[in-house]
VOMARVO-948778 format. One record per residue: x, y, z of N, C-alpha, C in turn; residue in one letter; residue number from 0. Coordinates in nm, 4 decimals. Each point is the difference from the previous one (the first is absolute). Example, Ala and Ser with C-alpha at 12.3 -4.5 7.8 and 13.67 -1.06 7.14 Angstrom:
REM VOMARVO-948778
(site (1.3190; -0.5690; 0.7800); (-0.0890; 0.1190; 0.0000); (0.0900; 0.1200; 0.0000); A; 0);
(site (-0.0350; 0.1050; -0.0720); (0.0820; 0.1190; 0.0060); (-0.0770; 0.1090; 0.0730); S; 1);
***
This chain:
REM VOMARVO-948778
(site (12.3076; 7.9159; 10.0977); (-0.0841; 0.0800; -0.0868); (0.0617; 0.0107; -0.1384); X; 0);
(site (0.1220; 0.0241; -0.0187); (0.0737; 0.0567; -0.1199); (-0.0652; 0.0749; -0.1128); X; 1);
(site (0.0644; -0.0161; -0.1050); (-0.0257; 0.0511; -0.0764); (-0.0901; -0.0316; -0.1494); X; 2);
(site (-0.0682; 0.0264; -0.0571); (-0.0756; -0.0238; -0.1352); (-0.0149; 0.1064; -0.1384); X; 3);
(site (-0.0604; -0.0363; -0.0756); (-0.0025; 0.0536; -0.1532); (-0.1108; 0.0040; -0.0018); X; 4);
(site (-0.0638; 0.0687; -0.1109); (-0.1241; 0.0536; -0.0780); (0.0164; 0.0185; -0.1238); X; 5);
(site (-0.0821; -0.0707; -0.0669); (0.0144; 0.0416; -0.1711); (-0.0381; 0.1717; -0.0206); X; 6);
(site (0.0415; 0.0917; -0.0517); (0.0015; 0.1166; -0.0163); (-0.0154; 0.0205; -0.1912); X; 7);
(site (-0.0425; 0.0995; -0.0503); (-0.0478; -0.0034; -0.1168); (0.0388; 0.1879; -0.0109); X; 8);
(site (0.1298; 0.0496; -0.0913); (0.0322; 0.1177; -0.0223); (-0.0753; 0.0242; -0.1634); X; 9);
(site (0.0024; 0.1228; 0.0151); (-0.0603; 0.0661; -0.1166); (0.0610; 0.1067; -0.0774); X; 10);
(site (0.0208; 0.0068; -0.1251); (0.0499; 0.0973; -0.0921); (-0.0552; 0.1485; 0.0766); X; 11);
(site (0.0350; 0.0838; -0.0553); (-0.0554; 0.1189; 0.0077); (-0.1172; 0.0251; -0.0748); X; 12);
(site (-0.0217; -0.0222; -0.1391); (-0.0939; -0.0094; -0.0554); (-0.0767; -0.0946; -0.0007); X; 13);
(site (-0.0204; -0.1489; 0.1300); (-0.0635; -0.1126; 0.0316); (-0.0248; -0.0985; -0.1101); X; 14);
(site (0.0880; -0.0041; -0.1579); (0.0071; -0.0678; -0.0237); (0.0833; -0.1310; 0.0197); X; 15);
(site (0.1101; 0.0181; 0.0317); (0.0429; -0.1059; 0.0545); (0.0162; -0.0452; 0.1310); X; 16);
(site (0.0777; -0.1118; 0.0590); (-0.0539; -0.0131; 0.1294); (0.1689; -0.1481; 0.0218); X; 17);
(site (0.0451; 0.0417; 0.0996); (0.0835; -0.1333; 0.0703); (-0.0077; -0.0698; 0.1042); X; 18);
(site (-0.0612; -0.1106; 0.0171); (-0.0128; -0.0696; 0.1322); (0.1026; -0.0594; 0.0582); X; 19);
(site (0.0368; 0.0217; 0.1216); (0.0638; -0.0873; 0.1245); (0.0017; 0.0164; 0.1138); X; 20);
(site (0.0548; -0.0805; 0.0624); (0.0020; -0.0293; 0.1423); (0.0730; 0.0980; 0.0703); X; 21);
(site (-0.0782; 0.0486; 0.0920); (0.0141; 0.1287; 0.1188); (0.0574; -0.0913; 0.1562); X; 22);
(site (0.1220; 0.0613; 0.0124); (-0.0106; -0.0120; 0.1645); (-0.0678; 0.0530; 0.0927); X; 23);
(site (-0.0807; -0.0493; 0.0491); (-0.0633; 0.1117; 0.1210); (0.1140; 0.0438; 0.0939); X; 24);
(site (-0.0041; 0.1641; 0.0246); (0.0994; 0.0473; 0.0744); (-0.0902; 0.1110; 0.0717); X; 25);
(site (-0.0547; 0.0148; 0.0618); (-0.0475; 0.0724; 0.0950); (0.1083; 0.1405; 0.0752); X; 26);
(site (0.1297; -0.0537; -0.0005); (0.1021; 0.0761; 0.0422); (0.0370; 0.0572; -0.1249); X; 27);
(site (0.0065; -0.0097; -0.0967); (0.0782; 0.1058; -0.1023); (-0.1486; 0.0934; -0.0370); X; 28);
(site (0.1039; 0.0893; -0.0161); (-0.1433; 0.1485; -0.0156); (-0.0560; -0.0238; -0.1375); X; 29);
(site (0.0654; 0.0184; -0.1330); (-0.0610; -0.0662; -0.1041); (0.0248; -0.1015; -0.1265); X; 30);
(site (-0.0641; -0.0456; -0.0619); (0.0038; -0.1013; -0.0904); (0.1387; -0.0172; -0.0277); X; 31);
(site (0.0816; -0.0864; -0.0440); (0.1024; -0.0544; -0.0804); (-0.0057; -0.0858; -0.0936); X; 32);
(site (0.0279; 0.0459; -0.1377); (0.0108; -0.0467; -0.0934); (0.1196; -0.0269; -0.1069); X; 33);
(site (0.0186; -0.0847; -0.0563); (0.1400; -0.0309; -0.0249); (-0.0368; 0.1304; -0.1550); X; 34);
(site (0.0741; 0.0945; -0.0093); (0.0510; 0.0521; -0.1399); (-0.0627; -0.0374; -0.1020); X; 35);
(site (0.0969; -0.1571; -0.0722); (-0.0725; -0.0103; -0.1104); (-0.1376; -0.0028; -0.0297); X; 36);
(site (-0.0721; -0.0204; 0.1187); (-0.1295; -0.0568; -0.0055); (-0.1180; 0.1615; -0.0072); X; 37);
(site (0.1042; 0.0537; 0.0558); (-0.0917; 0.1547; -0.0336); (0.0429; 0.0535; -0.0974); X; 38);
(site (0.1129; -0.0028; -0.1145); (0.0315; 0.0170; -0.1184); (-0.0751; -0.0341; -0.0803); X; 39);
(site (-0.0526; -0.1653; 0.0181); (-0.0374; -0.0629; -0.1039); (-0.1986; 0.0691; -0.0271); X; 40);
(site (0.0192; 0.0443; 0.1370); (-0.1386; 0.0990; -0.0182); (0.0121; 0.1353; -0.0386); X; 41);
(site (0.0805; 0.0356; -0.0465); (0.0379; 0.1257; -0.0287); (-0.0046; 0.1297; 0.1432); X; 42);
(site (0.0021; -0.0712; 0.1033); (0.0369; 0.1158; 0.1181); (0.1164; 0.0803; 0.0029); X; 43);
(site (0.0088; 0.0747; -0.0143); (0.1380; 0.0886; 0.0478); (0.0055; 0.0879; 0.1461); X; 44);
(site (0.0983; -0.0206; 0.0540); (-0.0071; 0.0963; 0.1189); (-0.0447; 0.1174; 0.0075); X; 45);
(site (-0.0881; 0.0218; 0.0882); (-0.0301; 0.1986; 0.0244); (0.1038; 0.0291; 0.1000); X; 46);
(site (0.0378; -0.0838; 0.1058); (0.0842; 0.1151; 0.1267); (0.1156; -0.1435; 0.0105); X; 47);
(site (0.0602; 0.0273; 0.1041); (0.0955; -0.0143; 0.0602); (-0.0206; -0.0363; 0.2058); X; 48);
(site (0.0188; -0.0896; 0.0120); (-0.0159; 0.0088; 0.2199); (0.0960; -0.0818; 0.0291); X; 49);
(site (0.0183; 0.0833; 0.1774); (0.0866; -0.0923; 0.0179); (-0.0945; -0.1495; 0.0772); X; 50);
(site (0.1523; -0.1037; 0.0527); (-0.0747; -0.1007; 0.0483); (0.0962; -0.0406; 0.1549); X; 51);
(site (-0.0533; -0.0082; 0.0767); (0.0673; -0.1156; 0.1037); (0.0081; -0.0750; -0.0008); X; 52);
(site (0.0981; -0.0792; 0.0131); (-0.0212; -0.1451; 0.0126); (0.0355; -0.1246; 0.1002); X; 53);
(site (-0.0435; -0.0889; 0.0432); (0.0141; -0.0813; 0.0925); (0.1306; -0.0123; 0.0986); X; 54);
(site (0.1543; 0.0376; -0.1130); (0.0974; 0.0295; 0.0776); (0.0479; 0.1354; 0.0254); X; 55);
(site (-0.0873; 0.0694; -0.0209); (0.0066; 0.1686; 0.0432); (0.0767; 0.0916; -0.1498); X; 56);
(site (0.0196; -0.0781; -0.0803); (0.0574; 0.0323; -0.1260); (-0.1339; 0.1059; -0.0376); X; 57);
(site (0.0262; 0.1057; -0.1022); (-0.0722; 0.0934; -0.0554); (0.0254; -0.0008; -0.1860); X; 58);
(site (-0.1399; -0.0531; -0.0792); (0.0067; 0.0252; -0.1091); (-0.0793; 0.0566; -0.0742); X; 59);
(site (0.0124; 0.0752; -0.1476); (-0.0871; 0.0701; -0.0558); (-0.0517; -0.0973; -0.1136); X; 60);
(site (-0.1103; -0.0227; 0.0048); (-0.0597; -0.0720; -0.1522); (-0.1365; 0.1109; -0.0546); X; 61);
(site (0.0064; -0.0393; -0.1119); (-0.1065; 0.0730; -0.1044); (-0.1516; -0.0828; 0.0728); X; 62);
(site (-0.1108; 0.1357; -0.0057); (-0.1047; -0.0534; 0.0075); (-0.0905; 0.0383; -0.1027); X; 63);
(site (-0.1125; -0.0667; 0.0242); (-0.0983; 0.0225; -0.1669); (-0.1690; -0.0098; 0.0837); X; 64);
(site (-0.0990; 0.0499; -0.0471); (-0.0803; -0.0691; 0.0042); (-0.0538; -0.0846; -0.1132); X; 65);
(site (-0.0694; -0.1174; 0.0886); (-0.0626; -0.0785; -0.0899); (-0.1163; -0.0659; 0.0245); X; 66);
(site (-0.0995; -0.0366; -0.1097); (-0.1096; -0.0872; 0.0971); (0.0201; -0.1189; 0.0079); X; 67);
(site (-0.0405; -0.0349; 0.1418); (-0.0090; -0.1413; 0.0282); (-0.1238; -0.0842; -0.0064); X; 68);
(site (0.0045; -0.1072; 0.0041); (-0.1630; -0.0955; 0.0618); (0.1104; -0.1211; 0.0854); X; 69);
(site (-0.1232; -0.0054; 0.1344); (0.0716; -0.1066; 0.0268); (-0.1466; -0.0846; 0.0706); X; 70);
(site (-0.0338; -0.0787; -0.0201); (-0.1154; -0.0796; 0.0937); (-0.1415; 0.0401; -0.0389); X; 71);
(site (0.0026; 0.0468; -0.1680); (-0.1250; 0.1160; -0.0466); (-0.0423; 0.1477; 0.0324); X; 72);
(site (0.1763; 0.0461; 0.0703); (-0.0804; 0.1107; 0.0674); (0.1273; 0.0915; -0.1197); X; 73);
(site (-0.0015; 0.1218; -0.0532); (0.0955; 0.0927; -0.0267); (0.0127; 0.1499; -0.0001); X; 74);
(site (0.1434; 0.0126; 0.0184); (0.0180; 0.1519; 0.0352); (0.1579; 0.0266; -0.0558); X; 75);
(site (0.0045; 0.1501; 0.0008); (0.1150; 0.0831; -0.0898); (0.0854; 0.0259; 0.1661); X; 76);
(site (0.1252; -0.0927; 0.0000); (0.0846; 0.0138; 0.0780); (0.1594; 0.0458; -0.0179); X; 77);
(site (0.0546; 0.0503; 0.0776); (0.1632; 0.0414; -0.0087); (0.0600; -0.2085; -0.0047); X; 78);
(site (0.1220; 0.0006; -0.1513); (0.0205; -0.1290; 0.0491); (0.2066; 0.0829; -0.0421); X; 79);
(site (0.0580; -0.0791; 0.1096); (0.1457; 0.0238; -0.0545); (0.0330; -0.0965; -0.1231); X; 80);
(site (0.0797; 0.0641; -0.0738); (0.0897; -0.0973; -0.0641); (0.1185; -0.0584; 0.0403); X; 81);
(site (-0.0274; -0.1749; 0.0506); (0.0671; -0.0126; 0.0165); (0.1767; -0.1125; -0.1053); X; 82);
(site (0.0949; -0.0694; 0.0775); (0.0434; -0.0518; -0.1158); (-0.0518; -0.1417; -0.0431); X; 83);
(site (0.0342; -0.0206; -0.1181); (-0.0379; -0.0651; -0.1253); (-0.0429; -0.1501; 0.1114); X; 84);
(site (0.1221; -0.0293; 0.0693); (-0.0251; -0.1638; 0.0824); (-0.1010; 0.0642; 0.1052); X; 85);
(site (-0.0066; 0.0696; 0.0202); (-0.0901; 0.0605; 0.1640); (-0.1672; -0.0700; 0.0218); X; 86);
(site (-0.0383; -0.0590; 0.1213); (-0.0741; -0.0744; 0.0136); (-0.1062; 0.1130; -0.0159); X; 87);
(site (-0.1165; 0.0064; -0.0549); (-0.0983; 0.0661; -0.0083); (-0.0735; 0.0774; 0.1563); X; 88);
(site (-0.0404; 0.0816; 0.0548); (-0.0226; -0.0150; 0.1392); (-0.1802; 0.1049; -0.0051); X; 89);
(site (-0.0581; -0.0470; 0.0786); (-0.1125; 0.0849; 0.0202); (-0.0188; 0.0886; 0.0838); X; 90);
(site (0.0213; 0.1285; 0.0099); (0.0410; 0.0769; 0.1723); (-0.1443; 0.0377; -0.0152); X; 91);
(site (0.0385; 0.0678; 0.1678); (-0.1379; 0.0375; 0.0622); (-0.0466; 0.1560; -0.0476); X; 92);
(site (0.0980; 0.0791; -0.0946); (-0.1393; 0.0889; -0.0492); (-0.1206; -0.0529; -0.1045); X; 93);
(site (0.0617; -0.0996; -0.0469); (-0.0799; -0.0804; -0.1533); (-0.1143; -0.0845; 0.0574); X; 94);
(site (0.0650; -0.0789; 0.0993); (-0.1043; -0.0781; 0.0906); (-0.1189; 0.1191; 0.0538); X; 95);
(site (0.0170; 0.0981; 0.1227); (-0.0772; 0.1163; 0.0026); (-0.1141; 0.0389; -0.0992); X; 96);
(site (0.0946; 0.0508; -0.1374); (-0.0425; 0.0594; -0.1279); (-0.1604; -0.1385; -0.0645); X; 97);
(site (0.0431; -0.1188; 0.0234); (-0.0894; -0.1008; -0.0352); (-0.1036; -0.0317; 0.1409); X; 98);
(site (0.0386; 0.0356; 0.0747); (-0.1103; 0.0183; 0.1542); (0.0397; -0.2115; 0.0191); X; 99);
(site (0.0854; 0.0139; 0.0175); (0.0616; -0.1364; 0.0401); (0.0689; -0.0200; 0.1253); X; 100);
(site (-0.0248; -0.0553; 0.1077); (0.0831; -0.0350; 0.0851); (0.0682; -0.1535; 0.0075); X; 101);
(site (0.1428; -0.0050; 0.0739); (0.0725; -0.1352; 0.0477); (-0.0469; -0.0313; 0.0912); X; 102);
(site (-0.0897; -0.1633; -0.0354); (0.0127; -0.0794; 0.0985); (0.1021; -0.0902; 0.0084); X; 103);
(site (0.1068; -0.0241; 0.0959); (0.1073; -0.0446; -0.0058); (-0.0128; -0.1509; 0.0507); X; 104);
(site (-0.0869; 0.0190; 0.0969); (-0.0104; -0.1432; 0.0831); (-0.0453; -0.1097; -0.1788); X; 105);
(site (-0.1074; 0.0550; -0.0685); (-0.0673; -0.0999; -0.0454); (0.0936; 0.0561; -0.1845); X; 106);
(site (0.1060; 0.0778; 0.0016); (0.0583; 0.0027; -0.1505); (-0.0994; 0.0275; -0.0848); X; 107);
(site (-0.0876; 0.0987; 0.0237); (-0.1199; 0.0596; -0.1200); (-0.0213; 0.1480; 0.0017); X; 108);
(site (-0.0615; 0.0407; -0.0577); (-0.0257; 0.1883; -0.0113); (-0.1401; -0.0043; 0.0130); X; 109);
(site (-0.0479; 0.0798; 0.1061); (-0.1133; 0.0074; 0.0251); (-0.0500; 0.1444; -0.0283); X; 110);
(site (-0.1568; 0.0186; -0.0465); (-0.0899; 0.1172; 0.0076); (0.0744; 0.0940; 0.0602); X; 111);
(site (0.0456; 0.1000; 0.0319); (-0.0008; 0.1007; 0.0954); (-0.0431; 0.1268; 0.0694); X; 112);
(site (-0.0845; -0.0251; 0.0970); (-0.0976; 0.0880; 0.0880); (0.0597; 0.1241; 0.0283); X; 113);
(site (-0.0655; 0.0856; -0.0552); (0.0063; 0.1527; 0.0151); (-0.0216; 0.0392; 0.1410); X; 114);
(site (0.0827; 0.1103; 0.0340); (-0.0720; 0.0466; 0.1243); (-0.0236; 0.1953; -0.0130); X; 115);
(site (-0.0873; 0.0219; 0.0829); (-0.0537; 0.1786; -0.0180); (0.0186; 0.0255; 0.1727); X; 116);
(site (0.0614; 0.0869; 0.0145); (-0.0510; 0.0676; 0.1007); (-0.0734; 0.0618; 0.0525); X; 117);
(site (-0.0692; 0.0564; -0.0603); (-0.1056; 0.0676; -0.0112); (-0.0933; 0.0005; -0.1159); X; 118);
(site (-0.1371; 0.0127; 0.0104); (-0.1464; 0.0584; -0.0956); (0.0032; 0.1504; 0.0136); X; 119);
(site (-0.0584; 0.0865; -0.1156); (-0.0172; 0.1115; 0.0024); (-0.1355; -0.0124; 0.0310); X; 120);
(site (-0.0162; 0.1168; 0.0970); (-0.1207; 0.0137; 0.0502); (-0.0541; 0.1007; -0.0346); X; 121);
(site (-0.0892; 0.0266; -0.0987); (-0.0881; 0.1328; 0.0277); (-0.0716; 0.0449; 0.0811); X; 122);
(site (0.0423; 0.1220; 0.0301); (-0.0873; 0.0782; 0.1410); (-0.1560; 0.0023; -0.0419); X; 123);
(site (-0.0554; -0.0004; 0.1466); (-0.1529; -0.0173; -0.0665); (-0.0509; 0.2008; 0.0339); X; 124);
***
């Protein structure tokens, strides 16, 4: 199955400007990763601070921001970390969510993603 990319398209705060590149799909990381300079050069600055787990049980804190994304024509205002300057770009699954996108892994694409309700409100008659 492995792994694939998505062209991704970030946005200024004020949507005039805009930086395109290539997203890892990561389904396992909670949200976006973005290398630093690349959210500088949009003028993002951090609002908070989180921590992170990571694959070898190590614990780190990076700056997060929101920002808008587009990825596949669809966009939304997501949490992305800053990450460092070499750091591979990554797409996590609140951003994916946030764009109503799911991983198909078998076939390496992002598909529609189907809502579900538990329930209808019913008015009493």
């Amino acid at each position: 199955m492995g792994t694939f990319t998505r062209p991704v398209v970030l946005y200024s705060q004020d949507l005039v400007r805009s930086e395109n590149l290539d997203a890892l799909v990561d389904s396992g990381a909670t949200y976006s990763l973005i290398p630093r300079p690349v959210l500088e050069s949009l003028g993002i600055e951090p609002l908070d601070e989180m921590e992170f787990a990571l694959a070898d049980s190590r614990v780190i804190t990076r700056p997060i921001a929101q920002v808008q994304v587009e990825v596949e024509g669809r966009r939304t205002v997501t949490w992305c970390i800053f990450g460092e300057a070499d750091s591979i770009p990554l797409l996590g699954a609140y951003t994916l969510e946030g764009l109503r996108l799911a991983v198909d892994s078998f076939n390496q694409r992002l598909v529609p993603l189907r809502g579900y309700l538990t329930t209808l409100s019913v008015t009493p008659r």
